[in-house]
PDB file of the backbone (N, CA, C, O) and the ligand in Angstrom, with CONECT records:
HET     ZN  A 101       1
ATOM      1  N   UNK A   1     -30.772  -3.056  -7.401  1.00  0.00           N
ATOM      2  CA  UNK A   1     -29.906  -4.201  -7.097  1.00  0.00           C
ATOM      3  C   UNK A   1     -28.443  -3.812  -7.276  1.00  0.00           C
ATOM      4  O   UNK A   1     -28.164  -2.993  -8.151  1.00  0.00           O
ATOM      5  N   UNK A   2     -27.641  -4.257  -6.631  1.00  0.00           N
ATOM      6  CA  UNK A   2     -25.988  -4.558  -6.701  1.00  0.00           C
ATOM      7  C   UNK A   2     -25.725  -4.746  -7.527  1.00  0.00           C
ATOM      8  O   UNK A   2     -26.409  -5.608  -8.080  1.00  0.00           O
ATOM      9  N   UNK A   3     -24.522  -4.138  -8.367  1.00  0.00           N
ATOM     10  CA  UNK A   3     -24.062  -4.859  -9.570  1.00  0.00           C
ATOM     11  C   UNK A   3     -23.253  -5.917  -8.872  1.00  0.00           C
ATOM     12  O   UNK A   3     -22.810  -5.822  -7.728  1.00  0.00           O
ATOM     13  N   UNK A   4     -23.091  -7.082  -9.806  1.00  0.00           N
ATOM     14  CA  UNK A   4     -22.088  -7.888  -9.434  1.00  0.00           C
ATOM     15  C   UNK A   4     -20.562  -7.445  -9.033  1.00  0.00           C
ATOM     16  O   UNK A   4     -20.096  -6.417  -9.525  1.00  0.00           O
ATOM     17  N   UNK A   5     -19.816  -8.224  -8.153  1.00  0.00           N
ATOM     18  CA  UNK A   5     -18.253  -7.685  -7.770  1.00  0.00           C
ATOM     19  C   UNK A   5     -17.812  -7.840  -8.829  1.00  0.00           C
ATOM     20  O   UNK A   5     -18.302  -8.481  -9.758  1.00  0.00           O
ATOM     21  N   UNK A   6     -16.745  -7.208  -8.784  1.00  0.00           N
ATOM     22  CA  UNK A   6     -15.717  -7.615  -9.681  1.00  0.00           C
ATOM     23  C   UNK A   6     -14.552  -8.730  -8.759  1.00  0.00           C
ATOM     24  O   UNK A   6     -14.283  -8.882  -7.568  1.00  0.00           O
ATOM     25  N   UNK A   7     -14.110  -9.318  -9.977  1.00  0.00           N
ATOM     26  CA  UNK A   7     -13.738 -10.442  -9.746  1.00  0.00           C
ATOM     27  C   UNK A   7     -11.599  -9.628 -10.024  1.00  0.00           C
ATOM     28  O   UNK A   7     -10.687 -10.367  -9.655  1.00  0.00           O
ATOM     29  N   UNK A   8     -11.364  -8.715 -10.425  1.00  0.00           N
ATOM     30  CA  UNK A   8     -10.285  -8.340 -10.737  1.00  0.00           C
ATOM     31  C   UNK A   8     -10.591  -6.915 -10.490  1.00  0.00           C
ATOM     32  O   UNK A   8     -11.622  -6.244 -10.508  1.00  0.00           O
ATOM     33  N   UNK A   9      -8.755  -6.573 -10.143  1.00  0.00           N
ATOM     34  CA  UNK A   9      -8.721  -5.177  -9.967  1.00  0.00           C
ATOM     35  C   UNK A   9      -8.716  -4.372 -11.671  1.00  0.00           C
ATOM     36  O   UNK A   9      -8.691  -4.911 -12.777  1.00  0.00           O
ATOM     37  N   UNK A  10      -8.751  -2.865 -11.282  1.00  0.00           N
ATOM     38  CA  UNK A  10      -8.425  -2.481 -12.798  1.00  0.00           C
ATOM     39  C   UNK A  10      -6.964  -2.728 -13.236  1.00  0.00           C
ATOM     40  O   UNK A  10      -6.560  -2.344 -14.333  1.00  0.00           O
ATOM     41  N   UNK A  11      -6.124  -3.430 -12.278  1.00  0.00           N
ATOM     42  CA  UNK A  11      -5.310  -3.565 -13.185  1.00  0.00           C
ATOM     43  C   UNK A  11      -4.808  -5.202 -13.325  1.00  0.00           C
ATOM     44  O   UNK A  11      -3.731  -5.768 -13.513  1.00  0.00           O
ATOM     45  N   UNK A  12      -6.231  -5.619 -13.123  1.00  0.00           N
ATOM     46  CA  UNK A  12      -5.746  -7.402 -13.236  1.00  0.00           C
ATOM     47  C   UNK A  12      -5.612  -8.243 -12.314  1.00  0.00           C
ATOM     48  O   UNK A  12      -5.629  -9.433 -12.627  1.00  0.00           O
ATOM     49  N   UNK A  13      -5.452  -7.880 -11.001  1.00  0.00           N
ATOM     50  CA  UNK A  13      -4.790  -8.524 -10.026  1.00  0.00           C
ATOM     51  C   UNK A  13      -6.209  -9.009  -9.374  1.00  0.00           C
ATOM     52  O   UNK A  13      -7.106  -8.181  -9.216  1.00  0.00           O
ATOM     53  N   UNK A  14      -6.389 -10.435  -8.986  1.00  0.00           N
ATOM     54  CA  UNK A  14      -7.660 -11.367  -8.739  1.00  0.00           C
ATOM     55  C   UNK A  14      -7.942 -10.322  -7.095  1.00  0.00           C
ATOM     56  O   UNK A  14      -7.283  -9.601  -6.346  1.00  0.00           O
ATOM     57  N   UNK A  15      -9.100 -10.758  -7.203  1.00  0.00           N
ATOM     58  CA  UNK A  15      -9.727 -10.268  -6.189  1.00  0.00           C
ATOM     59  C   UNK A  15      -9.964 -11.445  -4.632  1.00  0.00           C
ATOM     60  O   UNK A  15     -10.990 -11.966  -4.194  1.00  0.00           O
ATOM     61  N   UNK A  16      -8.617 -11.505  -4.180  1.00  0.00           N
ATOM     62  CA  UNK A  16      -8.919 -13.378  -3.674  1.00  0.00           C
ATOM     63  C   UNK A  16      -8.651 -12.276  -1.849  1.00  0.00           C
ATOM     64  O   UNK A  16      -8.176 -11.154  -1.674  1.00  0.00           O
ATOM     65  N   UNK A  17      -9.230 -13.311  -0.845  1.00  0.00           N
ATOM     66  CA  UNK A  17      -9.152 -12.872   0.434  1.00  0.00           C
ATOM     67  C   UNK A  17      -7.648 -12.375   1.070  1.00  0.00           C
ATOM     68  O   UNK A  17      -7.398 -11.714   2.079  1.00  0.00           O
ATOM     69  N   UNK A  18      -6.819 -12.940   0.112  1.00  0.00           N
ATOM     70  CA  UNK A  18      -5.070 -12.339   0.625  1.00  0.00           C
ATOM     71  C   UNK A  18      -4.955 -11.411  -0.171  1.00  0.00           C
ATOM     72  O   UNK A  18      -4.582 -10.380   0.388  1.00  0.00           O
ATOM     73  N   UNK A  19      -5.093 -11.333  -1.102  1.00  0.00           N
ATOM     74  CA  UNK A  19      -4.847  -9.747  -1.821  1.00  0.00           C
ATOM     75  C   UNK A  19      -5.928  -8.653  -1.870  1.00  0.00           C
ATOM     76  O   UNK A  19      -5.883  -7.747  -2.703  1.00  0.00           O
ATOM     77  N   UNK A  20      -6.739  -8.750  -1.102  1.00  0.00           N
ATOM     78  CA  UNK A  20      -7.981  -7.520  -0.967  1.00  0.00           C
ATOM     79  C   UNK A  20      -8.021  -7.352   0.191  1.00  0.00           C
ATOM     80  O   UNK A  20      -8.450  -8.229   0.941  1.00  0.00           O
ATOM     81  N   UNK A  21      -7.531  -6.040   0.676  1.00  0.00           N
ATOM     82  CA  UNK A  21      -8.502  -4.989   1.676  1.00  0.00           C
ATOM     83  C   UNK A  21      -9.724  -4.341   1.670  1.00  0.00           C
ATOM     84  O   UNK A  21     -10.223  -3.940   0.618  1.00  0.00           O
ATOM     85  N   UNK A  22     -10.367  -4.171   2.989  1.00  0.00           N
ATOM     86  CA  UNK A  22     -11.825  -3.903   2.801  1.00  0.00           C
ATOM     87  C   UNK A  22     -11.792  -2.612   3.197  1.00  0.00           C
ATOM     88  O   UNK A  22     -11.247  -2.665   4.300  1.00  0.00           O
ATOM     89  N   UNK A  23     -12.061  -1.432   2.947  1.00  0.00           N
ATOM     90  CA  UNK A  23     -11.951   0.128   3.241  1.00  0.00           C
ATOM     91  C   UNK A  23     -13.028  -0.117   3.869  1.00  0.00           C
ATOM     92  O   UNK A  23     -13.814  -0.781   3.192  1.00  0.00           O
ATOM     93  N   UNK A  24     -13.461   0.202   5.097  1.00  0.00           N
ATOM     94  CA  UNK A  24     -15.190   0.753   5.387  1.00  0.00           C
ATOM     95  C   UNK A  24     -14.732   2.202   5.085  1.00  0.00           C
ATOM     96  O   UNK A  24     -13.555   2.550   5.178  1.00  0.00           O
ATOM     97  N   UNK A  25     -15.719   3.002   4.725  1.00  0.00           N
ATOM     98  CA  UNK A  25     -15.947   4.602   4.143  1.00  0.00           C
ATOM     99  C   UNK A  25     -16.817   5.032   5.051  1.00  0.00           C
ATOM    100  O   UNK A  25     -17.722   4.303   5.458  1.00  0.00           O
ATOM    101  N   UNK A  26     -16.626   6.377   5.509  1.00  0.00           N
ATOM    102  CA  UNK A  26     -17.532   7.011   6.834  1.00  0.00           C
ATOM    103  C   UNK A  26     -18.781   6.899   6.257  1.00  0.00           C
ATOM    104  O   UNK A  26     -19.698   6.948   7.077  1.00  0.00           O
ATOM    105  N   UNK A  27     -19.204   6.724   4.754  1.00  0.00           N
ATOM    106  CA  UNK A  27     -20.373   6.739   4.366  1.00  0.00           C
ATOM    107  C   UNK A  27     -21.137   5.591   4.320  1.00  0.00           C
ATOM    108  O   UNK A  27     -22.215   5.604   3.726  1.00  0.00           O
ATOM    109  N   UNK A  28     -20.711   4.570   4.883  1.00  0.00           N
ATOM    110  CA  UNK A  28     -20.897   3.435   5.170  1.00  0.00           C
ATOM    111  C   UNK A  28     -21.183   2.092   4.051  1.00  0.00           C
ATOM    112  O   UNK A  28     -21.685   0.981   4.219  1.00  0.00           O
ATOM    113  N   UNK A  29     -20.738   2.627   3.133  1.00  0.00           N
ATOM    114  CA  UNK A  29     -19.777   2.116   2.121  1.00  0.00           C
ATOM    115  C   UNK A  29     -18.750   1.040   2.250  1.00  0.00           C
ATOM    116  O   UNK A  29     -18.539   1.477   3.381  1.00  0.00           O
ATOM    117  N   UNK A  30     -18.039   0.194   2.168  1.00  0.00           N
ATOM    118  CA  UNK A  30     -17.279  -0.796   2.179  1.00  0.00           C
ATOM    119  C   UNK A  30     -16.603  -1.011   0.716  1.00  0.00           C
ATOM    120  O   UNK A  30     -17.076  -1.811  -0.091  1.00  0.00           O
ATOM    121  N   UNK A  31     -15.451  -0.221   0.451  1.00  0.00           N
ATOM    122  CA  UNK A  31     -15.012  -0.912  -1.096  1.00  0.00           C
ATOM    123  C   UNK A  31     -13.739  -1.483  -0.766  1.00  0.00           C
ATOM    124  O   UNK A  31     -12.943  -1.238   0.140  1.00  0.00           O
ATOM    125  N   UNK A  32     -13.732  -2.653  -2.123  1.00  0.00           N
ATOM    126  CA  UNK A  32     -12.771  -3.334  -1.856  1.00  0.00           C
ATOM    127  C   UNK A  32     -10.878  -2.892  -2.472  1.00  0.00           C
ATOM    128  O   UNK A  32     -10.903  -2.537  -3.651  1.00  0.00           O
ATOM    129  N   UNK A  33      -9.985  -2.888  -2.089  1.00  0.00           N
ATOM    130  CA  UNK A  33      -8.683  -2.297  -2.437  1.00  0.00           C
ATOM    131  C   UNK A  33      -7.629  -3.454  -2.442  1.00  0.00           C
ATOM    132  O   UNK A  33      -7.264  -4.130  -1.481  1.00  0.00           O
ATOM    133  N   UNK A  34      -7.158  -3.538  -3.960  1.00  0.00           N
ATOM    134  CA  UNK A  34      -6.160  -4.708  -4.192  1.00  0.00           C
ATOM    135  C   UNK A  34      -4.940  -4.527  -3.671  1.00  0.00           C
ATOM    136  O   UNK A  34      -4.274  -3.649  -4.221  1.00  0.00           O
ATOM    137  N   UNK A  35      -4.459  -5.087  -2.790  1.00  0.00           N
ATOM    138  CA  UNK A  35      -2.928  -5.327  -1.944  1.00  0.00           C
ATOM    139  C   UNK A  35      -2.083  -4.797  -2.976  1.00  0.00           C
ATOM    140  O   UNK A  35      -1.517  -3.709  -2.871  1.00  0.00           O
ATOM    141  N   UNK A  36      -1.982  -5.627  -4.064  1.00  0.00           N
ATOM    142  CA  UNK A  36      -0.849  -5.446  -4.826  1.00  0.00           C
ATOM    143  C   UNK A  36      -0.864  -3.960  -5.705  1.00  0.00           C
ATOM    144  O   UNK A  36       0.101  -3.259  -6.011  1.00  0.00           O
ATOM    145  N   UNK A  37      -1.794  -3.825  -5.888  1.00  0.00           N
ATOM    146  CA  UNK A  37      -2.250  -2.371  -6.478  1.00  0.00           C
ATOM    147  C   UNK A  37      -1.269  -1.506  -5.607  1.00  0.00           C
ATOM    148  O   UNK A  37      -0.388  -0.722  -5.960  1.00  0.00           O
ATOM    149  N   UNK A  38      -1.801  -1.985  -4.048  1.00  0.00           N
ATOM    150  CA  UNK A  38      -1.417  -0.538  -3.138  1.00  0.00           C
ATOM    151  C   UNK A  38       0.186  -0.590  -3.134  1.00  0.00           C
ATOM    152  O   UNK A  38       0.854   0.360  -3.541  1.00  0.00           O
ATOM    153  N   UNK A  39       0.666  -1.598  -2.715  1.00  0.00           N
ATOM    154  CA  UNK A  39       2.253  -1.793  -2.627  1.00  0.00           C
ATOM    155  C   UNK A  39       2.900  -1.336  -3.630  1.00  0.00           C
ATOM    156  O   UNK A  39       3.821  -0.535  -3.469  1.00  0.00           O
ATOM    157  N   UNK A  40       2.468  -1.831  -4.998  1.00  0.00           N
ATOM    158  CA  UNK A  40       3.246  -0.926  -6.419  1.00  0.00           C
ATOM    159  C   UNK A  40       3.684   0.943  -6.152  1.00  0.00           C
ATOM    160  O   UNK A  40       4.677   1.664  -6.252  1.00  0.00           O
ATOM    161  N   UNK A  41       2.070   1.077  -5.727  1.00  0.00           N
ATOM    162  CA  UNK A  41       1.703   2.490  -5.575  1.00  0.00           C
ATOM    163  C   UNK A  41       2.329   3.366  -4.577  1.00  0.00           C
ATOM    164  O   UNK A  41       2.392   4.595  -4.605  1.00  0.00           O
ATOM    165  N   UNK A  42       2.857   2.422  -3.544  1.00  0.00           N
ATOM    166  CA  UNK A  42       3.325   3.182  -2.357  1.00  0.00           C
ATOM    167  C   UNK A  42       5.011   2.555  -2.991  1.00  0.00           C
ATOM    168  O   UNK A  42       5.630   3.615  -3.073  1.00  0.00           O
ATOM    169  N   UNK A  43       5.674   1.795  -3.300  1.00  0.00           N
ATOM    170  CA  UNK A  43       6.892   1.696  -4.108  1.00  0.00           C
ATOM    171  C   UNK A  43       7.490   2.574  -4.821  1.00  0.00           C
ATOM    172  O   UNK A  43       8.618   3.053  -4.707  1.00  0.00           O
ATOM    173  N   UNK A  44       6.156   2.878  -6.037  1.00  0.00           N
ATOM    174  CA  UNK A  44       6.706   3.963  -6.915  1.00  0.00           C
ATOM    175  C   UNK A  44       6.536   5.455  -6.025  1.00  0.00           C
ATOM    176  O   UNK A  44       7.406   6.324  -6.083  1.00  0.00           O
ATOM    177  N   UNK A  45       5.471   5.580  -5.326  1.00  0.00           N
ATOM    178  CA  UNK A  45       5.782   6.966  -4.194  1.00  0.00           C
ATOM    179  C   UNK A  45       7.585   6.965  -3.637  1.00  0.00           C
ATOM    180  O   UNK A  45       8.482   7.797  -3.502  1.00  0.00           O
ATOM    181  N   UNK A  46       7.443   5.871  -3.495  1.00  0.00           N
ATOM    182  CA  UNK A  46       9.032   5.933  -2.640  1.00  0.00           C
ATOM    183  C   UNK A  46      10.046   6.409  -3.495  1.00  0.00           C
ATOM    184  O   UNK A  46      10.890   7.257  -3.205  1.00  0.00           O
ATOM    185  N   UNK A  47       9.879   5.654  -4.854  1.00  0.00           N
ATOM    186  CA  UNK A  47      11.553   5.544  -5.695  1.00  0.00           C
ATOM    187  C   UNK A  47      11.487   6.994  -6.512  1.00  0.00           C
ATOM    188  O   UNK A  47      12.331   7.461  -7.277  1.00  0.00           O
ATOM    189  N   UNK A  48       9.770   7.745  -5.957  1.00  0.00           N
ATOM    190  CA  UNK A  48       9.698   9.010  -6.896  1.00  0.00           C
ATOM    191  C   UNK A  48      10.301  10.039  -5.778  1.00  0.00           C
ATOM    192  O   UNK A  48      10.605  11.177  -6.133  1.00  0.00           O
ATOM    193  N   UNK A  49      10.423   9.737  -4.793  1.00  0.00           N
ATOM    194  CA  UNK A  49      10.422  11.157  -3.988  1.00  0.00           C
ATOM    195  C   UNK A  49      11.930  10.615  -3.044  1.00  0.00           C
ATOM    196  O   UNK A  49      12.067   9.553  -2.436  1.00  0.00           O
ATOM    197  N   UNK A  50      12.995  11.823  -3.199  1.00  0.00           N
ATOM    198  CA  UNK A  50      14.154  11.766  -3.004  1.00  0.00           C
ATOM    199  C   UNK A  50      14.414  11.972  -1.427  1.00  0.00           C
ATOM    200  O   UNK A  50      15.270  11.519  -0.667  1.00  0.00           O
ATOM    201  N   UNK A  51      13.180  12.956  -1.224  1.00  0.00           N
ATOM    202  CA  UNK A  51      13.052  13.081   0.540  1.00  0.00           C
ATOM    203  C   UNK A  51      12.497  12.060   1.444  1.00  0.00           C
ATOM    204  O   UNK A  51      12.889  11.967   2.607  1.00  0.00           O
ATOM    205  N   UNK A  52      11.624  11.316   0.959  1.00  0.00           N
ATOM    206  CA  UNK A  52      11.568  10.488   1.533  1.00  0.00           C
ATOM    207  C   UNK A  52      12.561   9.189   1.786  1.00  0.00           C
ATOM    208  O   UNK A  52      12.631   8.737   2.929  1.00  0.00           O
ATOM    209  N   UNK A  53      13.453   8.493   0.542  1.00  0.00           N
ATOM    210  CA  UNK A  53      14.792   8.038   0.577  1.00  0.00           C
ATOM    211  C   UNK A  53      15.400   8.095   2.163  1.00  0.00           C
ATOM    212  O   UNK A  53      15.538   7.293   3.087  1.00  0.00           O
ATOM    213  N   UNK A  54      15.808  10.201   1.799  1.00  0.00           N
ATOM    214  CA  UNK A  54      16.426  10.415   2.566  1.00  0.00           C
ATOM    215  C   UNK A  54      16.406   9.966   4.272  1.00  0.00           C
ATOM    216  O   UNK A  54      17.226   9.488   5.055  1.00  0.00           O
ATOM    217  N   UNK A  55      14.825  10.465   4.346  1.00  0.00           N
ATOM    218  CA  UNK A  55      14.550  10.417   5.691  1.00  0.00           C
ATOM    219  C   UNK A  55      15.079   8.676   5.958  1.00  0.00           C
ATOM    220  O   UNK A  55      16.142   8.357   6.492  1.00  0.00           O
ATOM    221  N   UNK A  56      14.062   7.752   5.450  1.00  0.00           N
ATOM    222  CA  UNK A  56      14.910   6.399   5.716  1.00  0.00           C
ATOM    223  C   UNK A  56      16.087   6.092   5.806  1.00  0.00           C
ATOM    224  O   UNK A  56      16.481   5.120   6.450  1.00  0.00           O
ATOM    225  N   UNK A  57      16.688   6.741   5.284  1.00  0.00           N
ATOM    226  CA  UNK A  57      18.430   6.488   5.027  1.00  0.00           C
ATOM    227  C   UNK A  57      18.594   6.637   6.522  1.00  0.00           C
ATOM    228  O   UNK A  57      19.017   5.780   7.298  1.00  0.00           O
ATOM    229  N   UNK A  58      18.067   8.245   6.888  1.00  0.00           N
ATOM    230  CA  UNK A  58      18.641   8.858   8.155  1.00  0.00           C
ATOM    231  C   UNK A  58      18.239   7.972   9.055  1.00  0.00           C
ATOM    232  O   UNK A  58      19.048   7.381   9.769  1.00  0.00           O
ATOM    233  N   UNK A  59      17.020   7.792   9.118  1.00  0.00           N
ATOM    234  CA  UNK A  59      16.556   6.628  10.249  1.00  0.00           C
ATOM    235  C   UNK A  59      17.645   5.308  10.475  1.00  0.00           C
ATOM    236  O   UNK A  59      18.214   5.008  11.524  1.00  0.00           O
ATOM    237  N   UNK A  60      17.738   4.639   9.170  1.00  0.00           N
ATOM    238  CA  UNK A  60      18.696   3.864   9.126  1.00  0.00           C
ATOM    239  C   UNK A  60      19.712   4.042   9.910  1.00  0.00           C
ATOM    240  O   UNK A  60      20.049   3.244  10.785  1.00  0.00           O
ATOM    241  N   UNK A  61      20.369   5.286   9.607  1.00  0.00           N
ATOM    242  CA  UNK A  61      22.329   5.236  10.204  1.00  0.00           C
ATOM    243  C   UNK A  61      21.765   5.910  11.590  1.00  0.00           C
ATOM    244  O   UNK A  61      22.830   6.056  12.190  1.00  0.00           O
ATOM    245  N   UNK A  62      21.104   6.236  12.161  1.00  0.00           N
ATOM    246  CA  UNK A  62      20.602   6.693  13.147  1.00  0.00           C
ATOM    247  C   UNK A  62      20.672   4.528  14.196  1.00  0.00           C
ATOM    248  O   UNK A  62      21.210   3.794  15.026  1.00  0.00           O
ATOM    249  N   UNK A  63      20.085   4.627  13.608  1.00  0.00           N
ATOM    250  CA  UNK A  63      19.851   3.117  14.663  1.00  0.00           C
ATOM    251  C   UNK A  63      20.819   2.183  14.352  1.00  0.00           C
ATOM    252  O   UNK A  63      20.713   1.165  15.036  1.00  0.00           O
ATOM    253  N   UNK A  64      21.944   2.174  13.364  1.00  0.00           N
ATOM    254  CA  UNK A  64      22.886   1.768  12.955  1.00  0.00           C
ATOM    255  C   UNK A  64      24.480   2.305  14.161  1.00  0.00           C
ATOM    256  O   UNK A  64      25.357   1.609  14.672  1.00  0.00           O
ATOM    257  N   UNK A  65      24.220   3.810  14.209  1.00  0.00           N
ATOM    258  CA  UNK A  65      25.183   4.683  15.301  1.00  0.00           C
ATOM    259  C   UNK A  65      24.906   3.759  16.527  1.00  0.00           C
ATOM    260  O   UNK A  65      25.779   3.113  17.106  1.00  0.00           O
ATOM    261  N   UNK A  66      24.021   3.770  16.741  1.00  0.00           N
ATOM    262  CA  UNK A  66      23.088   3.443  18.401  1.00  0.00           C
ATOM    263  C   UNK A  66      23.603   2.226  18.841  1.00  0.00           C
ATOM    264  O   UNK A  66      24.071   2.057  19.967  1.00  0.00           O
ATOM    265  N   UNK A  67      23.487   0.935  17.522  1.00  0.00           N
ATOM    266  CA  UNK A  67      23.683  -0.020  18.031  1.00  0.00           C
ATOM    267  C   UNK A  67      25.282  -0.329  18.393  1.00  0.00           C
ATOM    268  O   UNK A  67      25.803  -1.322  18.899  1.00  0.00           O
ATOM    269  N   UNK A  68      25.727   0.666  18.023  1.00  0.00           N
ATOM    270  CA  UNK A  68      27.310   0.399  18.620  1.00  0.00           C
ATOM    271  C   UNK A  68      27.621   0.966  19.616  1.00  0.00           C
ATOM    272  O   UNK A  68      27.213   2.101  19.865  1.00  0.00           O
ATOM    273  N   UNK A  69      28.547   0.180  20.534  1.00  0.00           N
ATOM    274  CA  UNK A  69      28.413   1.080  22.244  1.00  0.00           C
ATOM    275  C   UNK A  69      29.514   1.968  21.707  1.00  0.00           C
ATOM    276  O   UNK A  69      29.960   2.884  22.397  1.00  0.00           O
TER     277      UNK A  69
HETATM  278 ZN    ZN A 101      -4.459  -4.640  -8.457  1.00  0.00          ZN2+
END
């Protein structure tokens, strides 16, 4: 038998239909992934890595140049 879901992520955050994504896994598997979990996670990726910054920045003044005739 299934264990029961969990009702919270490991780090607290409810397990409700707006904050959970459903992974299907090639193994045909389905686990569930807390929104807010991921956004923290991809945040702190950002504010850790200086190249990536960069590249946005560049993108930024790139379409910033453009929009001026
Ligand atoms: Zn979470």
């Amino acid at each position: 038998m299934a264990p029961p879901l969990k009702t919270h992520c490991k780090r607290g955050h409810p397990f409700t239909a707006t904050n959970t994504k459903l992974n299907k896994l090639s193994s045909g598997y389905t686990v569930r992934q807390c929104k807010r979990c991921r956004s923290e996670f991809e945040k702190l990726r950002y504010h850790n890595n200086p190249k990536r910054q960069a590249a946005v920045r560049a993108r930024r003044n790139v379409s910033y140049y453009e929009a001026r005739p």
